[in-house]
N, C-alpha and C positions, 0 to 999 in steps of 0.2 A: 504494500500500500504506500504509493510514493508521498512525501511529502507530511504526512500525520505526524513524525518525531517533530518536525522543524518547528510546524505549530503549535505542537506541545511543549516545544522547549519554551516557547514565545510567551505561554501560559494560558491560559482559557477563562472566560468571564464569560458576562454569562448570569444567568441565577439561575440556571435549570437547579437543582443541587438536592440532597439530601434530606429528610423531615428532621423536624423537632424532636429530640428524646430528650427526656429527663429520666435520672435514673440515678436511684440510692449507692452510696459508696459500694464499691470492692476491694478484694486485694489483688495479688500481680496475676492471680489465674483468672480473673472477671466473676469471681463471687466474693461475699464477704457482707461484715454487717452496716447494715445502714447507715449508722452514726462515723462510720472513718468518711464517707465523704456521699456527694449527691453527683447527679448526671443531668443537666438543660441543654436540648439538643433544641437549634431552630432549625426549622424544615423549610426549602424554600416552593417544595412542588406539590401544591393542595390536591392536583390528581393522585399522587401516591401516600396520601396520609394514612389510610385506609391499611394499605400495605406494612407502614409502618408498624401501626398498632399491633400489629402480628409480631413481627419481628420485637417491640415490643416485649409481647405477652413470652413470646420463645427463649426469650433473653432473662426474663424473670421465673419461669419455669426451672429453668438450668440452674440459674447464680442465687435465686432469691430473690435478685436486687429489683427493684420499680422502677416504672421506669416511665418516663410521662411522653406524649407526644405533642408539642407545639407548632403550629403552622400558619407560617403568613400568609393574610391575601394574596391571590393575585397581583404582583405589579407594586408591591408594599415592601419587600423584601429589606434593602437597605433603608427603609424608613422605621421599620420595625426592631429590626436591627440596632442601628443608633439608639432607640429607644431600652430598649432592655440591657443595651451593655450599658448602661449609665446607671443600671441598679445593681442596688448591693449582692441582689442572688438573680444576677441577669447569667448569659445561657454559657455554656461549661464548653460547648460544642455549637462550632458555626460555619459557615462557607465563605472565600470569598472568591473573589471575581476575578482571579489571576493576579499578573501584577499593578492593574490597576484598582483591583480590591484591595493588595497587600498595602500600598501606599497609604490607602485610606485609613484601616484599620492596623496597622504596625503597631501599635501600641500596646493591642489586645490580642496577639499573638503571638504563642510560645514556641520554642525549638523544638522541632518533633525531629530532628535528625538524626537521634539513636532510638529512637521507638524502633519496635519491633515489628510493626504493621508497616512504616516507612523503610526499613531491610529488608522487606520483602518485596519494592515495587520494582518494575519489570526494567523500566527505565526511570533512575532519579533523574535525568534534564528534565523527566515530563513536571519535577515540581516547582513550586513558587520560593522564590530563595530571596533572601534578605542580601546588602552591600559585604556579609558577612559569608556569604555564601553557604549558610546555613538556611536547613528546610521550616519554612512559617506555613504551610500550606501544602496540603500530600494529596492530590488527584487520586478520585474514586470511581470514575466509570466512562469509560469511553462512551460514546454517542453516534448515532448517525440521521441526517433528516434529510428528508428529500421530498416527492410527491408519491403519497400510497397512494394505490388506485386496487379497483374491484376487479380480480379479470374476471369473473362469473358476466358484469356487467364488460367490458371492454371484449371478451370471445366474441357476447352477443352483436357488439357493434361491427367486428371485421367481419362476423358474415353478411350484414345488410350490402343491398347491392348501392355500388355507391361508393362505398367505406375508400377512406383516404389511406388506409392503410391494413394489412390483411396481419397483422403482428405485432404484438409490443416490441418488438426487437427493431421494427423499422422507422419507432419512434427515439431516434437519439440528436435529435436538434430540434433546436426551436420553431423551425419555416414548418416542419412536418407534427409537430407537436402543435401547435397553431392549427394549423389542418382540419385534423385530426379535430380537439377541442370542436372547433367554430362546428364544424359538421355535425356531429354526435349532439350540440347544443339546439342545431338547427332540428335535432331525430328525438330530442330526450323525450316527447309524448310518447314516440314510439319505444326508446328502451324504457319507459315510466320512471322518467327522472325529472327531478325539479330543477337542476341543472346538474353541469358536468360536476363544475366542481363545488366543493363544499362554500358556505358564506365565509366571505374573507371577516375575519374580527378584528374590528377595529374600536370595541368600545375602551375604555380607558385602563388600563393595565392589565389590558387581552391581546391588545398590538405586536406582541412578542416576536409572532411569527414572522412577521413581517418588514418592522423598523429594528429586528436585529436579524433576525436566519434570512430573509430575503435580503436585505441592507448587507449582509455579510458578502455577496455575491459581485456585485460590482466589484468592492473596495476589494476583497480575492486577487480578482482580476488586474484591476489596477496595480495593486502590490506586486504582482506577480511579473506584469509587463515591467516595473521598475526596479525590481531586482532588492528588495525593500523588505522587510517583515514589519515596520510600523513609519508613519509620514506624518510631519507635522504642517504639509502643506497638500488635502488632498483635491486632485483637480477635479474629480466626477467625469474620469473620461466614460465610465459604462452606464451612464445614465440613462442614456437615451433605451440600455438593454432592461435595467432597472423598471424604467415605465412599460417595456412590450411586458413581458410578466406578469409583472404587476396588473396591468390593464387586460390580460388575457385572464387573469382569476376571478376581475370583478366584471368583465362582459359574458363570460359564461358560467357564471355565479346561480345558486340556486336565489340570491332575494337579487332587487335590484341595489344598483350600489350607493343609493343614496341613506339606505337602511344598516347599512356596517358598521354604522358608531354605536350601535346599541346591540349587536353581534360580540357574543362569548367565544372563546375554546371550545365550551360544553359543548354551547351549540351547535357549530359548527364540525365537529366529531361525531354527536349524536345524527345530523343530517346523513353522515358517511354512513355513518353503523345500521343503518336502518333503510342504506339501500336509496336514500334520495339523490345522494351523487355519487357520482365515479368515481372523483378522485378529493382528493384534502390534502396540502402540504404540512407536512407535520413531523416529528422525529421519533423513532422508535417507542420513544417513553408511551408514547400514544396508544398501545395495542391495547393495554387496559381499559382507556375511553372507550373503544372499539367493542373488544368484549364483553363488560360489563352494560353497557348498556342497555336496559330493559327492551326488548322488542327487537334485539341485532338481530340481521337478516345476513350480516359477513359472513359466509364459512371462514374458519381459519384459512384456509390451502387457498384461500382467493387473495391472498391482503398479502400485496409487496409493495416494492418501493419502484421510484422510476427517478432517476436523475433530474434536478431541475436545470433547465433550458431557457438561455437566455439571448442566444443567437452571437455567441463568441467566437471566434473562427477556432473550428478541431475539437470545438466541444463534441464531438461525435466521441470523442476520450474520453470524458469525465465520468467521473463516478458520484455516490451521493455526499454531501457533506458530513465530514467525520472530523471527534475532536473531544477535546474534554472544559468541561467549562466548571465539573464540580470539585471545590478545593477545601479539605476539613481544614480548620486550626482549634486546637486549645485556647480558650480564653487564657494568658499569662496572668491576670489579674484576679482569678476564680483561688479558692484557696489549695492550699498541695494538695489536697486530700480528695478535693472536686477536682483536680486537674487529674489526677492518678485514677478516680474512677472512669472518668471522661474517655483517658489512654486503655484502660481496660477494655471498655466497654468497642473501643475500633478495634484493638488488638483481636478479641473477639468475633468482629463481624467478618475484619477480613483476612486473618490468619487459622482461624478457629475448622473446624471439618463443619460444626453447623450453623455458625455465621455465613463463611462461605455459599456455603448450599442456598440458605436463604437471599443473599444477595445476589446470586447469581438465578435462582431459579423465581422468586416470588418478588423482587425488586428489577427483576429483569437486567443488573448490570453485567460490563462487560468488561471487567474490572482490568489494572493494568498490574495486577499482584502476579510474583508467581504461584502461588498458591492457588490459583484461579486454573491453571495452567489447564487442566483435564476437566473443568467446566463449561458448558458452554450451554447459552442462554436457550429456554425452550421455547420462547415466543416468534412466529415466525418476521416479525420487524428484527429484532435482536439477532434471528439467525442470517440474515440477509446482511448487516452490517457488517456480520464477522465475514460473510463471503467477500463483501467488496472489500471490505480491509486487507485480503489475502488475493486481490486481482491485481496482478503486476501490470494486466494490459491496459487500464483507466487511471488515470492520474487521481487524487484522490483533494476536494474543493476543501480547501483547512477552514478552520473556524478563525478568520483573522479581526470575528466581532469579538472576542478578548482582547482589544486594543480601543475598543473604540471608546473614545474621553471619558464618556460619565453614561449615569442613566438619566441624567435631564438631558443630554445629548439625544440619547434612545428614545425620551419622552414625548422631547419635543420634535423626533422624526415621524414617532407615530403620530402624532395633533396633525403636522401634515398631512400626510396620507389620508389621515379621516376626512379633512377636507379638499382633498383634489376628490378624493373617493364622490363627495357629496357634491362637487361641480363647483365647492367655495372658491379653490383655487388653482393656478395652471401648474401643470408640471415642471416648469420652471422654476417657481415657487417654492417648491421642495426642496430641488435640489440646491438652489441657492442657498435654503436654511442648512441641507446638508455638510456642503462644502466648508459654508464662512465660520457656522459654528464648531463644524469639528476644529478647524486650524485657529479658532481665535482659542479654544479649549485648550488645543493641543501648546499654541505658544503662552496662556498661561501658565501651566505647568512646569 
């Protein structure tokens, strides 16, 4: 998988990240009595809280110890954040956002660089290191996102007569993905779709998808052409690829796209899972939306991924976007005793025979431990990531939104979008906000 070290060495942001736990002291095996110390884990992905709780519940089963589960909103993440490390028993265990999380939060971030969970990662460049070259931040799970689509639904479409293309395999560019879309959008009464693809979400810290995994794509690109892994001057040469995409999701959209500021994740997943569109850009973590949803009509063996397409020359090479954006630290400022449960309680998840298991099998990660080594993820999103991770023949689109300035940066790209989305303003607009604000961010700093 070309290219995935370089980015991970770059570090990964992001909030996709880990849930909340809280959890009563242990000793150095992950059990022990309460009173030596507590465990506050902030979670930043309210789809897997659920999950959590299990692990959780599995974790106090074994050790004794409790263990609480915490979870920020949507889109609250470093707001919630700030706010509980500012308290006396604010959280033990947190995520941050690579090396522009570590900046932020340095302060409240301890050395995990002889922990025993950090001896076990596959590659230490992949972690977040301090002037000291010392580990503030240990990466937990690889990732991959791209566009899942139906083939139960897509078979149906390459047989109508017509069809722009008789294969998903002769969909690997834009012009023929475009195609493809507009046609199937022009048929959806007939395959009984409300559109192709699922509602773009753009209500307010739902935009994820979008002002940073689709925003990740351009600046990719651009990086890429300049030989660069971060810029403090960036010029928006792939914008104009940025708006075909973008404008291809919300013209063959199941609402109209004047309606997407008040569009969820939920929703917009629950459309997929139930058979209303074809396809939804999303990242692995999403299988669970998928599944669990009451009324899914996916079979599993239908639901893969398809590269996203943005009409770059040779993208017929690309693969899905892969990367890691989740990064654990120790609060340093929790007492030793919470810091040592905290350390237990990771050593546990990802060195342990049945933390592992669980993380790998009911969190769906794709972890970068060797311990990990002879696991690998049941879900079919998860098991596609690992395929393309191990395709030498596709170059693989790094996550180089772990660079990008701030999340009012992010915020303020999603408020765009919602309004070009709504016709408030031209695509210009956008990218203007893009540009000036990354580089006036960027030369603050």
């Amino acid at each position: 998988m070309r290219g995935l070290r370089k980015i991970a060495a770059i570090g990964a942001v992001s909030t996709l990240a880990l849930g909340g736990l809280a959890a009563c002291g242990s000793d150095d095996s992950g059990s022990g009595d309460s009173s030596e110390g507590s465990v506050y884990y902030l979670n930043f992905k309210p789809e897997q809280e659920d999950v959590w709780k299990d692990v959780a519940a599995a974790y106090k089963e074994e050790t004794g110890v409790d263990v609480k589960i915490v979870t920020a909103a949507s889109g609250t993440y470093e707001q919630v954040l700030k706010t509980e490390l500012a308290k006396s028993d604010g959280p033990t265990l947190f995520n941050i956002n690579g090396p522009i999380g570590y900046r932020t939060w340095q302060d409240y971030t301890l050395d995990l660089t002889d922990e025993e969970f950090t001896q076990h990662l596959s590659d230490p460049t992949m972690a977040v290191t301090g002037e000291d070259d010392k580990i503030y931040g240990v990466p937990f799970a690889t990732e991959g996102y791209g566009i899942i689509y139906n083939d139960a639904i897509m078979q149906q479409y390459f047989e109508m007569d017509g069809a722009k293309a008789s294969a998903i395999e002769e969909i690997n560019n834009f012009d023929t993905l475009k195609a493809v879309t507009d046609d199937m959008q022009a048929k959806k009464d007939e395959l009984g779709l409300d559109g192709v693809f699922a509602s773009t979400s753009l209500a307010p810290g739902e935009e994820w998808r979008f002002q940073t995994h689709l925003a990740n794509y351009p600046v990719f690109y651009e990086f890429r052409d300049e030989g660069v892994d971060d810029a403090t001057d960036l010029k928006g040469t792939y914008g104009d690829n940025y708006q075909d995409i973008f404008d291809l999701y919300l013209t063959n959209s199941t609402v109209d796209p004047s309606l997407t500021s008040s569009v969820t994740v939920t929703d917009s997943m629950a459309e997929f899972a139930m058979g209303k569109a074809a396809m939804v850009q999303n990242g692995n973590w999403g299988w669970s939306q998928i599944s669990e949803v009451s009324g899914n009509t996916v079979a599993e063996e239908d639901v893969h991924f398809l590269p996203i397409y943005m009409g770059v020359d040779g993208e017929e090479d690309a693969g899905i976007a892969i990367g890691t954006e989740n990064f654990l630290s120790v609060n340093s400022q929790a007492s030793e005793a919470d810091q040592q449960a905290s350390i237990d309680f990771a050593n546990w998840l990802f060195t342990s025979e049945a933390g592992t298991k669980m993380a790998s099998e009911d969190l769906g990660f794709i972890a970068p431990f060797d311990t990990f080594t002879d696991l690998a993820p049941s879900d079919p999103l998860g098991k596609e990531v690992v395929e393309y991770m191990n395709n030498d023949d596709l170059y693989t689109v790094n996550w180089v939104f772990t660079v990008f300035p701030s999340q009012d940066f992010k915020n303020g790209l999603g408020e765009h979008l919602a309004q070009y989305a709504a016709g408030n303003v031209e695509w210009s607009d956008v990218m203007t906000y893009m540009t000036d604000q990354w580089n006036a961010e960027k030369a603050a700093n």
